[in-house]
Biopython code that builds the backbone (N, CA, C, O; Angstrom):
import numpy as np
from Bio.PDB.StructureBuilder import StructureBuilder

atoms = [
    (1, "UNK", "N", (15.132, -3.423, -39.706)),
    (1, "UNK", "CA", (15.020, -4.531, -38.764)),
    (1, "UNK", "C", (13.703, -5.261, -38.998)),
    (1, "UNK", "O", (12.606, -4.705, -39.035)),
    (2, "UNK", "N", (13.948, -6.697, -39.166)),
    (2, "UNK", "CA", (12.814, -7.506, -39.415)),
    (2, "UNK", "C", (12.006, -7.744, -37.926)),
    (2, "UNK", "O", (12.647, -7.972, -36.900)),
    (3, "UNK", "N", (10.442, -7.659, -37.945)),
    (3, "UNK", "CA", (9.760, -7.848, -36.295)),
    (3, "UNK", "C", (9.376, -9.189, -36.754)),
    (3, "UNK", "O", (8.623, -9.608, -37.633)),
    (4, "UNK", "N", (10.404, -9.909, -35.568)),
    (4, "UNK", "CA", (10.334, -11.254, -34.980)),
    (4, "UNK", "C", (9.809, -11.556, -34.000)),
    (4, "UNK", "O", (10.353, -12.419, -33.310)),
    (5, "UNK", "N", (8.871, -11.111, -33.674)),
    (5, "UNK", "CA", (8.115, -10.847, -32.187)),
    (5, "UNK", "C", (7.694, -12.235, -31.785)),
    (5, "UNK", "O", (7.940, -12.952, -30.815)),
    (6, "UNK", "N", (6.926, -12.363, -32.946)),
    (6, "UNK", "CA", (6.250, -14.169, -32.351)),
    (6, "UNK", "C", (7.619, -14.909, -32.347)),
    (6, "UNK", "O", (7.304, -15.762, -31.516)),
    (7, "UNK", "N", (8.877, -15.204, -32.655)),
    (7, "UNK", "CA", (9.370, -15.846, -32.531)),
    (7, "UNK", "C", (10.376, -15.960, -30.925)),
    (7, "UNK", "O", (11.067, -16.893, -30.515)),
    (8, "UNK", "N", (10.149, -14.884, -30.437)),
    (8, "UNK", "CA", (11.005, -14.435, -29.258)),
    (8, "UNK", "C", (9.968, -14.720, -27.799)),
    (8, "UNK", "O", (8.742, -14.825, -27.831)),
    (9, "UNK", "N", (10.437, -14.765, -27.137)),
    (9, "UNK", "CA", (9.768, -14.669, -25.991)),
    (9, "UNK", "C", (9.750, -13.282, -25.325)),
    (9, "UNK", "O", (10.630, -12.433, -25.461)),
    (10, "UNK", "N", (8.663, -13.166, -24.608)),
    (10, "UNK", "CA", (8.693, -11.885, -24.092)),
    (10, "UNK", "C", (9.600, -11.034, -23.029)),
    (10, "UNK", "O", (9.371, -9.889, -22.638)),
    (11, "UNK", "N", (10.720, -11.911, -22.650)),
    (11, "UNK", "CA", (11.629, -11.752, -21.748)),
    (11, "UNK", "C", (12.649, -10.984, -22.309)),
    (11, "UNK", "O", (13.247, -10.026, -21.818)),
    (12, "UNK", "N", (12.805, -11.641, -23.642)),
    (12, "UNK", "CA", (13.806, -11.363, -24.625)),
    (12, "UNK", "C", (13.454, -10.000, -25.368)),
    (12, "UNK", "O", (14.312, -9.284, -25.884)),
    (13, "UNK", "N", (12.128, -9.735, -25.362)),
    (13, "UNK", "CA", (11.624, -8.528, -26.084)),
    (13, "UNK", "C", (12.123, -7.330, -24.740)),
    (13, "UNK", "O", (12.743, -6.269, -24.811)),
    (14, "UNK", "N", (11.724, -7.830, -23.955)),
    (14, "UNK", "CA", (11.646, -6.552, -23.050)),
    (14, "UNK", "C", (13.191, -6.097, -22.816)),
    (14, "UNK", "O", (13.668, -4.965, -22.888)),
    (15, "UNK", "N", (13.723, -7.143, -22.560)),
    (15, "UNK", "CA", (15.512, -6.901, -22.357)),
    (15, "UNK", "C", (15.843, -6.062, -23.717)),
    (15, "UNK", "O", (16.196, -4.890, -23.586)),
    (16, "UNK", "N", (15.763, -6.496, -24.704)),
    (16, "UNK", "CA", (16.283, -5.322, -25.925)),
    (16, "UNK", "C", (15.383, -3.792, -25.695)),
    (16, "UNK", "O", (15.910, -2.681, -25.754)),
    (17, "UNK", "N", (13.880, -4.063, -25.416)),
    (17, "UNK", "CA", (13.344, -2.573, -25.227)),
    (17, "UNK", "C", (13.887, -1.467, -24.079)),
    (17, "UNK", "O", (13.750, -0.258, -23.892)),
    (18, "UNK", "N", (14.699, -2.771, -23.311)),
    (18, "UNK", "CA", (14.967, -1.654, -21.754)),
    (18, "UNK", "C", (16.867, -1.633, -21.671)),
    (18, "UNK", "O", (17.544, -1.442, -20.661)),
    (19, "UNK", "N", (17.408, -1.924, -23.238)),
    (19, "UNK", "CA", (18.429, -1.887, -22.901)),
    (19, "UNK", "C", (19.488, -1.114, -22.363)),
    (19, "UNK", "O", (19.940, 0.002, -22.621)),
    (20, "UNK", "N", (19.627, -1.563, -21.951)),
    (20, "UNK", "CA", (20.950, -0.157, -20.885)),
    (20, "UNK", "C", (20.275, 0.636, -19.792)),
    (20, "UNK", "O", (20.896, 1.205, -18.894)),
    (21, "UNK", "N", (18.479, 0.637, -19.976)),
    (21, "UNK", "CA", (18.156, 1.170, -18.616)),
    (21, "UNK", "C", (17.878, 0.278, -17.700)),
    (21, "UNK", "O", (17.440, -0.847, -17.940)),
    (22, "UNK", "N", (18.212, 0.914, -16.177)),
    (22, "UNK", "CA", (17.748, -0.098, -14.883)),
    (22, "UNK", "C", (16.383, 1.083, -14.617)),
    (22, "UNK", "O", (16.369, 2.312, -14.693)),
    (23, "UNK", "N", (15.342, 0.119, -14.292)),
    (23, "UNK", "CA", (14.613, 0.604, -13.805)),
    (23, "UNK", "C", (13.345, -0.026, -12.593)),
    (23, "UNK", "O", (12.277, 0.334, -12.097)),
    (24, "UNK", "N", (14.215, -1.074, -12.555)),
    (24, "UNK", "CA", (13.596, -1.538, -11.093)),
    (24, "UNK", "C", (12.561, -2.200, -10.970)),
    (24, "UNK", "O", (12.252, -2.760, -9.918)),
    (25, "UNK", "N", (11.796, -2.232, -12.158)),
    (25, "UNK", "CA", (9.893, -2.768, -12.107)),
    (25, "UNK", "C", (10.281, -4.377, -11.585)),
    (25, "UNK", "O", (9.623, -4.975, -10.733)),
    (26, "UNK", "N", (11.847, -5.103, -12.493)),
    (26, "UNK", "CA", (11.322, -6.936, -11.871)),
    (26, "UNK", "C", (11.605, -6.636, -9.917)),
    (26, "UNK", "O", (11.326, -7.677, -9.323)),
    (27, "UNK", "N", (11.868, -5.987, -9.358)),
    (27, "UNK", "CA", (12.474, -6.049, -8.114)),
    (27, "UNK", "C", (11.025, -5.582, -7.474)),
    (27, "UNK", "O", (10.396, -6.228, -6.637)),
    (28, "UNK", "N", (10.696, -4.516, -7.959)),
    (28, "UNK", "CA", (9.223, -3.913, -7.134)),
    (28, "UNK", "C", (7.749, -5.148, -7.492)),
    (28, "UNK", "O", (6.808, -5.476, -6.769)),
    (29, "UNK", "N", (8.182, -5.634, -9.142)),
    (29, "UNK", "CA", (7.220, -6.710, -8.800)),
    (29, "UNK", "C", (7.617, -7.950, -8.105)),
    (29, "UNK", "O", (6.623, -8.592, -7.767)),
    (30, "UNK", "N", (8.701, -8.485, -7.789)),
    (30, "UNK", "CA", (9.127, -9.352, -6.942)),
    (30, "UNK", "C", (8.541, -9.046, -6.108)),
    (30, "UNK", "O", (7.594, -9.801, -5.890)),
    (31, "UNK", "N", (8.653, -8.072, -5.335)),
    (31, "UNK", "CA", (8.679, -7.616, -3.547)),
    (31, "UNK", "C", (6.581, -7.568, -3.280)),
    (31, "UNK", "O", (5.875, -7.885, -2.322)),
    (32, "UNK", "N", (6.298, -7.071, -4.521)),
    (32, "UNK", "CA", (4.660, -7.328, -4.634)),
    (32, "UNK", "C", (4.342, -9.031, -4.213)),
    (32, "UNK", "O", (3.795, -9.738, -3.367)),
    (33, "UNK", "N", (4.827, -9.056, -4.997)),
    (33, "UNK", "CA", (4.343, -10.585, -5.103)),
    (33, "UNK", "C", (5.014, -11.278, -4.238)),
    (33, "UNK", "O", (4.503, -12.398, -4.237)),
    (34, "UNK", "N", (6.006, -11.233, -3.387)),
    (34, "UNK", "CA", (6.239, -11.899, -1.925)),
    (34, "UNK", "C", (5.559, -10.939, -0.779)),
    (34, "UNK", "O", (5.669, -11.367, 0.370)),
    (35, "UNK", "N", (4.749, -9.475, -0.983)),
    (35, "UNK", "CA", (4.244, -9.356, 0.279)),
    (35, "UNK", "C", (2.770, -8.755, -0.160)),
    (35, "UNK", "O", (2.209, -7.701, 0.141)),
    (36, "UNK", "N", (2.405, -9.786, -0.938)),
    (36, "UNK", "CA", (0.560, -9.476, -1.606)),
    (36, "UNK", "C", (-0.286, -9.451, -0.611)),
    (36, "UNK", "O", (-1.212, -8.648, -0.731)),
    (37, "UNK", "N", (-0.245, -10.117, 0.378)),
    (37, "UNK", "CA", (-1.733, -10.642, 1.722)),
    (37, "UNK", "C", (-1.384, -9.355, 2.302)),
    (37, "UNK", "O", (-2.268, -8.499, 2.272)),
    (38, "UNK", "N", (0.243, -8.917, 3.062)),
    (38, "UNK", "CA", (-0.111, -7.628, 3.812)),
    (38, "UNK", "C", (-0.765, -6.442, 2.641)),
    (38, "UNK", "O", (-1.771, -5.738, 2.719)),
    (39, "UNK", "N", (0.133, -6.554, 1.702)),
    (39, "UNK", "CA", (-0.138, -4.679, 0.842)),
    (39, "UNK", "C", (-2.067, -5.137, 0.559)),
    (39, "UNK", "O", (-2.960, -4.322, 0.788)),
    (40, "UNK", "N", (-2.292, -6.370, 0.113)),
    (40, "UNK", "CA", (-3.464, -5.942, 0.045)),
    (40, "UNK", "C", (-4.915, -5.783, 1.331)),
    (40, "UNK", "O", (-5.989, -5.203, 1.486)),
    (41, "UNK", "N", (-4.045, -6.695, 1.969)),
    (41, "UNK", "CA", (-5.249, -6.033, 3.845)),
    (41, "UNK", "C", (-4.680, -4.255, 3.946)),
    (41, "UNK", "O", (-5.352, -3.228, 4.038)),
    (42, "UNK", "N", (-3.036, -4.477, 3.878)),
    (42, "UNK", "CA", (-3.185, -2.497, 3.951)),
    (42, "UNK", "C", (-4.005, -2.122, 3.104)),
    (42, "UNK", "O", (-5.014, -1.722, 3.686)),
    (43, "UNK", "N", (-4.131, -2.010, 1.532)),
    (43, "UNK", "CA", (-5.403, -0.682, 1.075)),
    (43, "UNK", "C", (-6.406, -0.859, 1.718)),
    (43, "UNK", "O", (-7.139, 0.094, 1.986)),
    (44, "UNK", "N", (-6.766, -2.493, 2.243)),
    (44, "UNK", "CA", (-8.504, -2.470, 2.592)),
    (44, "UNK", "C", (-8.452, -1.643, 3.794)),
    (44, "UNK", "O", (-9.417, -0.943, 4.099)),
    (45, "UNK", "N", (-7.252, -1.684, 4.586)),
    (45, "UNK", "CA", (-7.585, -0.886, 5.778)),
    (45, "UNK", "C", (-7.765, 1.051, 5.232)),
    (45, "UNK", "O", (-8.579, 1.887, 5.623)),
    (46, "UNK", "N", (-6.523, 1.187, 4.128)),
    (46, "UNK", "CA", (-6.999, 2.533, 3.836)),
    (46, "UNK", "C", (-8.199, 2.913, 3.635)),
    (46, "UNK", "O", (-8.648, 3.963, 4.095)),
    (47, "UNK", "N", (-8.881, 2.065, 2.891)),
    (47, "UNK", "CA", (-10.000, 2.338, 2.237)),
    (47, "UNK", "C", (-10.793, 2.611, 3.371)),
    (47, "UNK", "O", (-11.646, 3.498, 3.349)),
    (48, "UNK", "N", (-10.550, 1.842, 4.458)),
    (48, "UNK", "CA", (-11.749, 1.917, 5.899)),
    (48, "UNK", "C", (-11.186, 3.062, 6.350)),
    (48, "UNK", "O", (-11.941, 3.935, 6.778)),
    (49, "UNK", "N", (-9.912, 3.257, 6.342)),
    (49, "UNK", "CA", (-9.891, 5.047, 7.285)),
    (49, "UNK", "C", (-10.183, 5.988, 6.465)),
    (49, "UNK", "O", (-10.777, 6.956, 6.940)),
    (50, "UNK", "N", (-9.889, 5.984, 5.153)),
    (50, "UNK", "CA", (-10.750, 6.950, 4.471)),
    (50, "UNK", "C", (-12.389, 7.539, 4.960)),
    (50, "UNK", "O", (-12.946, 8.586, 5.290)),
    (51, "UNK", "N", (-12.716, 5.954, 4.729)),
    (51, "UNK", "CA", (-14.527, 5.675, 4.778)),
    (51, "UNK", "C", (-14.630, 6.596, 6.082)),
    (51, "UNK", "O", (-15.387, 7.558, 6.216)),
    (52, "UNK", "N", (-13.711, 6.102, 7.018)),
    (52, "UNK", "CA", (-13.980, 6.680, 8.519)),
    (52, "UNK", "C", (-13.674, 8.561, 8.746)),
    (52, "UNK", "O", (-14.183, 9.424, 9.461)),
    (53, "UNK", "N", (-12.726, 8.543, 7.851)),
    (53, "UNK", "CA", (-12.564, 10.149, 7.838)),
    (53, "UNK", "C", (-13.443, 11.197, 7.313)),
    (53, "UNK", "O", (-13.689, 12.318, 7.755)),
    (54, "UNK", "N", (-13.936, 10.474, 6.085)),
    (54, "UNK", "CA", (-15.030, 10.979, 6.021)),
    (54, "UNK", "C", (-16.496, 10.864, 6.211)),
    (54, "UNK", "O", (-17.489, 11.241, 5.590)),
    (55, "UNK", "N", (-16.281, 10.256, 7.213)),
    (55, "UNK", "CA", (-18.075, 10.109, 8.086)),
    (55, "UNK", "C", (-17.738, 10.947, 9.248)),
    (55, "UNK", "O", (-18.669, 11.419, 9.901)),
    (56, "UNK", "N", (-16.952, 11.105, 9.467)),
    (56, "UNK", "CA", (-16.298, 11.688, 10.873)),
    (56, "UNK", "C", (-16.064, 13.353, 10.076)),
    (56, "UNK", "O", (-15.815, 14.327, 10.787)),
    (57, "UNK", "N", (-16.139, 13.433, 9.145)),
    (57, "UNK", "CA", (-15.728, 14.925, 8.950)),
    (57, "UNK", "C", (-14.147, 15.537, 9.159)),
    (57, "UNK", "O", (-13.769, 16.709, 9.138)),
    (58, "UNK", "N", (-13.279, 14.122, 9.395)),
    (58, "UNK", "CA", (-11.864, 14.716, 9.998)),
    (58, "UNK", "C", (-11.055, 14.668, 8.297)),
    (58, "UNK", "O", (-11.690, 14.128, 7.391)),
    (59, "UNK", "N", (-9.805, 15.202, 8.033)),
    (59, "UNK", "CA", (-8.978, 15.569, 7.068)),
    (59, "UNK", "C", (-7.481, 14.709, 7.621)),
    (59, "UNK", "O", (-7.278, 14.259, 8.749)),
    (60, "UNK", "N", (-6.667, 14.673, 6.565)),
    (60, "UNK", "CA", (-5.885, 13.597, 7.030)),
    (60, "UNK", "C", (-4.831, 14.353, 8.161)),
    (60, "UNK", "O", (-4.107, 13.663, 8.879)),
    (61, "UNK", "N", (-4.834, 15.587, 8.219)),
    (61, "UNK", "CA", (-3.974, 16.615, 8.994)),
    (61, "UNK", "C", (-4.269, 16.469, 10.528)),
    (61, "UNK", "O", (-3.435, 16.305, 11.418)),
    (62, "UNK", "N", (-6.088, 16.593, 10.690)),
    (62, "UNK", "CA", (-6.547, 16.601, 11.766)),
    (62, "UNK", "C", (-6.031, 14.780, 12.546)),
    (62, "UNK", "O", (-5.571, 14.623, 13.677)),
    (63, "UNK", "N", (-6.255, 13.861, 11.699)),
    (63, "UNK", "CA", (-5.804, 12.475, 12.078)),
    (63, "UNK", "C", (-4.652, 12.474, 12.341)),
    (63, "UNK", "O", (-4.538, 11.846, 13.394)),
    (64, "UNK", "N", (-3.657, 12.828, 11.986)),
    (64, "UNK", "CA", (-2.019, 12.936, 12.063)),
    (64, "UNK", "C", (-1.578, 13.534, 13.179)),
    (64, "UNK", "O", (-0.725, 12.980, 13.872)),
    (65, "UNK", "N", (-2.186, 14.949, 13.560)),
    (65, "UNK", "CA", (-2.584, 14.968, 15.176)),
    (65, "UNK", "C", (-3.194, 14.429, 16.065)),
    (65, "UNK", "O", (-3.067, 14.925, 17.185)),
    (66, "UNK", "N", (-3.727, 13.701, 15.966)),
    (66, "UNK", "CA", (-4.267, 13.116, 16.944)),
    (66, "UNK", "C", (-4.075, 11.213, 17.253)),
    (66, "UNK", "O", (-4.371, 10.417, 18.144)),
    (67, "UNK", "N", (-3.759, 11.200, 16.617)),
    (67, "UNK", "CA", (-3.237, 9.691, 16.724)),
    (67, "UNK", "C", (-1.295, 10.107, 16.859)),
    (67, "UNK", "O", (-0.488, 9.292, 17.305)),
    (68, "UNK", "N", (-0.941, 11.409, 16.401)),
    (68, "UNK", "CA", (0.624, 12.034, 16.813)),
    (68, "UNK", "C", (1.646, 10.791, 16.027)),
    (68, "UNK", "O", (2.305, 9.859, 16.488)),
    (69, "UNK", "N", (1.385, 11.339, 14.511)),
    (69, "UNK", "CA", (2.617, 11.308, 13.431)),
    (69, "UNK", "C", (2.644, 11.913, 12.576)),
    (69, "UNK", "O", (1.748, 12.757, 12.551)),
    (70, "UNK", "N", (3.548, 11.907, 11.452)),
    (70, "UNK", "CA", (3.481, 13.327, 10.656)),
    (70, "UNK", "C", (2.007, 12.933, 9.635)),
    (70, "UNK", "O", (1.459, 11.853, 9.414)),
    (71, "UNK", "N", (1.706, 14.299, 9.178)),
    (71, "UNK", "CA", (0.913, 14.153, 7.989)),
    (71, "UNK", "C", (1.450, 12.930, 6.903)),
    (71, "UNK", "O", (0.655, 12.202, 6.308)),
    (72, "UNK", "N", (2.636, 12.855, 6.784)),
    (72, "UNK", "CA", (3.170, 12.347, 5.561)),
    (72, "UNK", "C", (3.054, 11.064, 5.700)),
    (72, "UNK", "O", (3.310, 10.519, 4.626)),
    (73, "UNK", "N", (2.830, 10.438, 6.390)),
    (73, "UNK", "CA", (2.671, 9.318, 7.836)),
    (73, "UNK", "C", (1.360, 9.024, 7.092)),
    (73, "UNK", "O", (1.279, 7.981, 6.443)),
    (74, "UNK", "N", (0.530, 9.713, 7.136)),
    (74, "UNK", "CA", (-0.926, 9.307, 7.436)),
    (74, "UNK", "C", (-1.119, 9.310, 5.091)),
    (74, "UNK", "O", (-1.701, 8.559, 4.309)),
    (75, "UNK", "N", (-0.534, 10.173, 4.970)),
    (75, "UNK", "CA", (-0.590, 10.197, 3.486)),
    (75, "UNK", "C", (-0.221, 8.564, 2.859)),
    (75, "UNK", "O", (-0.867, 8.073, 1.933)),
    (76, "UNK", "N", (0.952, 7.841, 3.565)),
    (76, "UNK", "CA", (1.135, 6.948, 2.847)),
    (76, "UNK", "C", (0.412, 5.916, 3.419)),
    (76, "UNK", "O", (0.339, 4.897, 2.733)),
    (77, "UNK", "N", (-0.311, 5.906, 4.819)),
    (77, "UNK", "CA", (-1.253, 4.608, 5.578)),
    (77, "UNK", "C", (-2.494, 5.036, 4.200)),
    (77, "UNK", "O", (-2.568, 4.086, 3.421)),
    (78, "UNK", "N", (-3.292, 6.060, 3.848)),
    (78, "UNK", "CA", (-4.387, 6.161, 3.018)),
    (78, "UNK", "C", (-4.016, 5.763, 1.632)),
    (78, "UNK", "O", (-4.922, 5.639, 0.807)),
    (79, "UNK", "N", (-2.509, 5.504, 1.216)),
    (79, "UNK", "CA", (-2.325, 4.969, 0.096)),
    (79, "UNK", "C", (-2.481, 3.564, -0.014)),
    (79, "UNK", "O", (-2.749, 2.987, -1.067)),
    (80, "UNK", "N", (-2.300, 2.988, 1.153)),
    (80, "UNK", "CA", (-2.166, 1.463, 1.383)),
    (80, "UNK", "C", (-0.711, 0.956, 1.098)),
    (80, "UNK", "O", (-0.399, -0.138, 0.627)),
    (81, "UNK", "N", (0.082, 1.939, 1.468)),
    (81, "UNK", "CA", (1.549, 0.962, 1.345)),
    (81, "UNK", "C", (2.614, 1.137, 2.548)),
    (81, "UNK", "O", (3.834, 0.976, 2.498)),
    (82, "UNK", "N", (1.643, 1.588, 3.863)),
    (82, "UNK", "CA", (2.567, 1.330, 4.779)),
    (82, "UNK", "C", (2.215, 0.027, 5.729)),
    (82, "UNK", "O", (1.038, -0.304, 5.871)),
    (83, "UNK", "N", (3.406, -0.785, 6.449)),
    (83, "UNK", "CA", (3.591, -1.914, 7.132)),
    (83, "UNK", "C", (2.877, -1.022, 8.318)),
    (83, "UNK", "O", (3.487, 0.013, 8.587)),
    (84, "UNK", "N", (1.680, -1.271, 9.063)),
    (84, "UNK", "CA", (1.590, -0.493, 10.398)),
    (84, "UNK", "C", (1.645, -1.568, 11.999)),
    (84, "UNK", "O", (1.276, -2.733, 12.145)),
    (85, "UNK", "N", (2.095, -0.855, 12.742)),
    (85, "UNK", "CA", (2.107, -1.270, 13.876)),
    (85, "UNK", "C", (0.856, -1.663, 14.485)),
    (85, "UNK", "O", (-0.228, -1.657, 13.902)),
    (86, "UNK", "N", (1.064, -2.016, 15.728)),
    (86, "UNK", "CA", (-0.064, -2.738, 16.207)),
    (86, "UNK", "C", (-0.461, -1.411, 17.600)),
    (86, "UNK", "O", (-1.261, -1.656, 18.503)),
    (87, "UNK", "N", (0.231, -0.180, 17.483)),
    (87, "UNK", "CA", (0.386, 0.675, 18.089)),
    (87, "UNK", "C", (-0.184, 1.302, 17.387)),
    (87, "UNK", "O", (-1.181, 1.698, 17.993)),
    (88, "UNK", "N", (-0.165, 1.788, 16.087)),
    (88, "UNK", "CA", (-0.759, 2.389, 14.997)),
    (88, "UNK", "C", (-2.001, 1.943, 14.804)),
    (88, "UNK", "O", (-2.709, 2.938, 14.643)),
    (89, "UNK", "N", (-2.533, 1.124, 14.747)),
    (89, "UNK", "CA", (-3.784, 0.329, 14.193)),
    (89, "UNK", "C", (-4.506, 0.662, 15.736)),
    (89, "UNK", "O", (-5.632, 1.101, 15.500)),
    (90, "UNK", "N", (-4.344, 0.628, 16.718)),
    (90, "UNK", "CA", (-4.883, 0.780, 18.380)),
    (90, "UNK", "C", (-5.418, 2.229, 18.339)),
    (90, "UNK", "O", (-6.499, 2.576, 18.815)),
    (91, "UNK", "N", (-4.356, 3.190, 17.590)),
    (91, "UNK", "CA", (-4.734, 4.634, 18.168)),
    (91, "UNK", "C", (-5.517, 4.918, 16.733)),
    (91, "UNK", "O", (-5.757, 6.124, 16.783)),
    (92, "UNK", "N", (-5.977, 4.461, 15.617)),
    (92, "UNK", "CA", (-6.628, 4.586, 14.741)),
    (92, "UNK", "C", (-8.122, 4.158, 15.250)),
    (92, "UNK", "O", (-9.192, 4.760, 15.337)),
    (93, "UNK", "N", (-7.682, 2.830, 15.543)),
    (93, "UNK", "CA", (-9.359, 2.003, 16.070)),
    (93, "UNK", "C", (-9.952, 2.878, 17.345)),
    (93, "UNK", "O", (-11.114, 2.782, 17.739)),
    (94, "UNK", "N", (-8.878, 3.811, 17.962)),
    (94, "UNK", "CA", (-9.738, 4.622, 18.755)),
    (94, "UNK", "C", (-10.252, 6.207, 18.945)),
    (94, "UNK", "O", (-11.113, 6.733, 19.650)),
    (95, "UNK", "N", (-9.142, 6.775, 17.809)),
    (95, "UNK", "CA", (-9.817, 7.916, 17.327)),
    (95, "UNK", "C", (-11.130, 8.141, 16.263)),
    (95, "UNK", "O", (-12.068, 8.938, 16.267)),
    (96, "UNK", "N", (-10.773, 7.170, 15.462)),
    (96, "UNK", "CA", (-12.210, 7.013, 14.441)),
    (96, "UNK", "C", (-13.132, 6.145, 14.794)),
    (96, "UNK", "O", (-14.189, 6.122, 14.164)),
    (97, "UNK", "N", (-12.885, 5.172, 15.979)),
    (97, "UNK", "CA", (-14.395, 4.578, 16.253)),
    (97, "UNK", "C", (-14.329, 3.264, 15.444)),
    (97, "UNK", "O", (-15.321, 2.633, 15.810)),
    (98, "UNK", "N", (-13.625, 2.500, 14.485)),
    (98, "UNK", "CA", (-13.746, 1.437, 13.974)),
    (98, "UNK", "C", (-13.019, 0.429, 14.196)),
    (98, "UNK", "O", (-12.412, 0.462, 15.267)),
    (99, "UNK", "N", (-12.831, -0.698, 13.376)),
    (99, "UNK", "CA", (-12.573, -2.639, 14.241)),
    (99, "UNK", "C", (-11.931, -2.335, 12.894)),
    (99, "UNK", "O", (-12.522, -2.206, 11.823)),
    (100, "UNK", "N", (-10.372, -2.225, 13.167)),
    (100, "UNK", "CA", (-9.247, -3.032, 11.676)),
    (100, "UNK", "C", (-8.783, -3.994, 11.768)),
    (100, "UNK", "O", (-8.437, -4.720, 10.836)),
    (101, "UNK", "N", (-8.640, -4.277, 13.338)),
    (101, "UNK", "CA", (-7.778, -5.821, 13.800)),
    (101, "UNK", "C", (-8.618, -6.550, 14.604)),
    (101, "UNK", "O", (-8.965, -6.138, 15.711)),
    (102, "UNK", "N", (-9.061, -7.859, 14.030)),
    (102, "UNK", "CA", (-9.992, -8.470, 15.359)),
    (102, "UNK", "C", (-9.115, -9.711, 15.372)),
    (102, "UNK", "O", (-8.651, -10.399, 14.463)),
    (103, "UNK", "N", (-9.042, -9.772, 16.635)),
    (103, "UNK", "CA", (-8.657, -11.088, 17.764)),
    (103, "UNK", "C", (-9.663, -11.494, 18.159)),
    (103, "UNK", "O", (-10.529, -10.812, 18.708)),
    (104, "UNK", "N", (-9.723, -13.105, 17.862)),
    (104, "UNK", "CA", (-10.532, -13.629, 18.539)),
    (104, "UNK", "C", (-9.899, -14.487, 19.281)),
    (104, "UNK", "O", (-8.884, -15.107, 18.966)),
    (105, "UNK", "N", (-10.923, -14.578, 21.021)),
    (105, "UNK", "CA", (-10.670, -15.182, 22.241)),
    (105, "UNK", "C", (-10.620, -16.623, 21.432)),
    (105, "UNK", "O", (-11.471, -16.754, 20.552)),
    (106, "UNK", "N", (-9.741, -17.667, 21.641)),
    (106, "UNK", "CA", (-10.482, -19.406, 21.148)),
    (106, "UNK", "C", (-10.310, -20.001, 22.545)),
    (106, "UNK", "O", (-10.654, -21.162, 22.768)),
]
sb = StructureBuilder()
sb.init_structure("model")
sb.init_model(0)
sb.init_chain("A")
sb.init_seg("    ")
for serial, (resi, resn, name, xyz) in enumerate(atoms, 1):
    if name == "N":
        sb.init_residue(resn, " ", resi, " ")
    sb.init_atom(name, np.array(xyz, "f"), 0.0, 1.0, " ", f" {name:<3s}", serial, name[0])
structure = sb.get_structure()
């Protein structure tokens, strides 16, 4: 087989490299790229309950009790890929002591 690479577009390359498998990446990068502003305020918020868990000395087990959801719960808020409530974000901002959501009065 002759490599015609420059002559193809890269759409065309990838379709022959992935032929016959589905594997989902154009759908997961679609869904990225229509919900970029939340997934990326979620990590920044992980990153702040992290920061907060460990100034606080708490583990993600001890947080999961006490704000009352599962560990597995709290595993995927520190990954940055869960949608959270405004119920969720309340009992966070008041077990660890920090500001994730500010409203301002106008």
């Amino acid at each position: 087989m002759m490599d015609n690479t420059k002559t193809r577009s890269a759409g065309e390359i990838l379709a022959e490299l992935s032929e016959g498998e589905i594997s989902g990446w154009s759908e997961r990068a679609c869904y990225r790229r229509a919900n970029r502003a939340w997934i990326r305020r979620s990590r920044l918020i992980a990153i702040h309950v992290l920061n907060a868990l460990d100034a606080k000395g708490m583990n993600q087990k001890q947080l999961a009790e006490a704000i009352e959801v599962t560990p597995e719960y709290i595993s995927k808020l520190v990954k940055g890929g869960e949608n959270l409530t405004l119920e969720i974000i309340s009992k966070l901002e008041a077990v660890l002591q920090i500001n994730i959501l500010e409203v301002r009065d106008f």
